[in-house]
N, C-alpha and C positions, 0 to 999 in steps of 0.2 A: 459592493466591495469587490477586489481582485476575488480574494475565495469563491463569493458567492457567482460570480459570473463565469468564472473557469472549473467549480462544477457543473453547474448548468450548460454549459457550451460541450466539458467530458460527456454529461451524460447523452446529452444530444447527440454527438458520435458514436459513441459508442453504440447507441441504439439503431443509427442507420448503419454503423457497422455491420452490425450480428444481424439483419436481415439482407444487407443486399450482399454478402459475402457467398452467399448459397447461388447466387445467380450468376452467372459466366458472363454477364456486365463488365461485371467487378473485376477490375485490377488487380491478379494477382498480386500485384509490388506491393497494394496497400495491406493484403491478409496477412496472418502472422507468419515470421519465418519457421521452420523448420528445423533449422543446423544454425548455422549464426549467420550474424546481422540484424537488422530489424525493421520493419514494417511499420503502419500507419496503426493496425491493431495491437502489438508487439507498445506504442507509445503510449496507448490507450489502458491497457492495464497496468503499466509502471506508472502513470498517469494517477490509478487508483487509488494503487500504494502510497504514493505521496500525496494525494489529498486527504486521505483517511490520517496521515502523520499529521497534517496541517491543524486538522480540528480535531486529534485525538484528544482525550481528554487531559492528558502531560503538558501539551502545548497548552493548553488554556489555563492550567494551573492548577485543575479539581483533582485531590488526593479523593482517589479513589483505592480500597484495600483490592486486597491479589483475588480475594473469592469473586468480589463486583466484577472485575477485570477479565475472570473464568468466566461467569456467567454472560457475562457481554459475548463471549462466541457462540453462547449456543444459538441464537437465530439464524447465523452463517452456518453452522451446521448441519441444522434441519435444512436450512433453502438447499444446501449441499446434497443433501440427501434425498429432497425431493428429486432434486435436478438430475441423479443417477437412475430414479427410479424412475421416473420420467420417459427418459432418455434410453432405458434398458426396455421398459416397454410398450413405447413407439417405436424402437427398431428403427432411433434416428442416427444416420449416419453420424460418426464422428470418429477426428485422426487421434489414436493412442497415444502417438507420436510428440502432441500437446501438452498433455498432463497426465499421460498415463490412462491405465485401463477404468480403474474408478473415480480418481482424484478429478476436481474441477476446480473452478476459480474461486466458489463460494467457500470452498477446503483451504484453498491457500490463505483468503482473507483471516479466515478464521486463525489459521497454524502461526499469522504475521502478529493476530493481538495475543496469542499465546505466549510466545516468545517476547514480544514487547513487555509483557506484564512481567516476564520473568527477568530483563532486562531493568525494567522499574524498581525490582525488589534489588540490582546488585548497585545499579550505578543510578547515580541520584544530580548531579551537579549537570550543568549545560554542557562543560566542556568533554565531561566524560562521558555524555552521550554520545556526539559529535565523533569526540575518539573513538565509541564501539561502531560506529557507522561505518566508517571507513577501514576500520578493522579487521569486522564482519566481510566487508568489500573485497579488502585484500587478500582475506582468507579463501572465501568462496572462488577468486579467479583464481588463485594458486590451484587450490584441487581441482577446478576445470581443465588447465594449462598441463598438470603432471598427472593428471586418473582421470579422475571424473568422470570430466567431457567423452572420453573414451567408450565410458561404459554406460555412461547412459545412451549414447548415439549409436550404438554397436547395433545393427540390429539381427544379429543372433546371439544377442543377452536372452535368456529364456523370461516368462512374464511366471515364475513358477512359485512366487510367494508376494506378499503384498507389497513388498519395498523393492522389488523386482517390476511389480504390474505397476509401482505406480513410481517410480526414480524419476522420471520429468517432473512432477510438482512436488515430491515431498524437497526434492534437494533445492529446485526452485525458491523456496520459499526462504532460502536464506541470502536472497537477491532481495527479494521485497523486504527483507526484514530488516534489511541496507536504505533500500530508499525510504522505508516508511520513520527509518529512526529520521535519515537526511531533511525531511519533510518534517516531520516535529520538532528539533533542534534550531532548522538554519533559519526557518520563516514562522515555523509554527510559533514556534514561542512569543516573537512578537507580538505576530497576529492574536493570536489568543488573547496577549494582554490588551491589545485593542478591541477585541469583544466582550471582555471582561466590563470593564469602563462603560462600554456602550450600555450593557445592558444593568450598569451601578448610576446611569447617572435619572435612572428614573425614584430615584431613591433620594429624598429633600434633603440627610444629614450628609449625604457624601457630597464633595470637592465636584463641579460638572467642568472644574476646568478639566481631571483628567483625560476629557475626550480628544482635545487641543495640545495636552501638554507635551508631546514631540515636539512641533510648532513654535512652542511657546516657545522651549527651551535652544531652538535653533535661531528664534528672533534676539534672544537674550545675550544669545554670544556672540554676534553680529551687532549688538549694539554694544558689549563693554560689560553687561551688569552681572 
């Protein structure tokens, strides 16, 4: 399917990304930006975001409660943790400038189903996902546009408390938290219901036309019935 082959294709870049990025090969154009614009890396983790929206579990249609939803972070946040602690000591170089002094991306993952789950609890219908998507959207480039961007990119902002060390990914994450709703909303939902079927019609009492029944329904208006 489109999904399954455009994870597989993300994570294949993404993994020749994050090695050959360390070596002066590499095209800076394709590494992430810095200030604005965006990069081949930069496409790769909004990439994330919206495939995690694709098969989150909203788009497939599984009520899942707020605690399940909690608990679903906490593997991203251990990987997150290793990945600081790792990282603090190897004494592996990395730019602050990314996501901040501790924050990483396994953080942001984590912070996008957070806020999704709390999003779940207020708005419930497709449309008025859709709508906080783009909401969210509009909001977060406003406060770029008249603060934000200012102060996060300042760099004599001091790093003197935790929302200070880490203002690249924690305010970040209300970007992904954009594409990840846009990714479960615009296709997810679909999609989901198409893996729903797929995996109902190994079941004798269920209808196996559901698999076909887009198809069906598009042969049927084209003929009159």
């Amino acid at each position: 399917s489109f999904v399954t082959n455009h994870r597989a294709l993300m994570i294949v870049f993404t993994t020749v990304g994050i090695l050959a990025v360390d070596f002066p090969v590499f095209p800076r154009k394709f590494a992430k930006t810095e200030t604005f614009g965006y990069g081949w890396m930069d496409l790769g983790v909004g990439s994330f975001a919206f495939v995690n929206g694709l098969v989150s579990p909203e788009a497939r249609k599984v009520k899942h409660s707020l605690k399940k939803n909690l608990s679903g972070c906490t593997p991203l946040v251990v990987l997150g943790l290793i990945r600081l602690v790792c990282v603090t000591c190897l004494g592996y170089h990395e730019n602050i400038t990314e996501y901040g002094s501790h924050w990483n991306f396994f953080f942001t993952l984590a912070s996008v189903r957070l806020l999704s789950s709390l999003v779940q609890v207020l708005v419930t219908s497709t449309k008025a996902v859709w709508v906080t998507s783009v909401a969210v959207a509009v909001m977060y480039e406003g406060l770029l546009t008249f603060y934000l961007a200012d102060w996060i990119l300042a760099t004599d902002t001091p790093r003197d408390n935790i929302v200070n060390s880490n203002r690249e990914g924690l305010f970040s994450s209300l970007g992904y938290l954009s594409i990840y709703l846009a990714g479960r909303v615009h296709l997810g939902q679909s999609t989901g219901s198409t893996v729903t079927c797929a995996h109902e019609e190994m079941a004798p009492s269920r209808d196996p036309g559901l698999i076909w029944r887009p198809g069906q329904l598009r042969d049927e208006a084209g003929s009159g019935k």
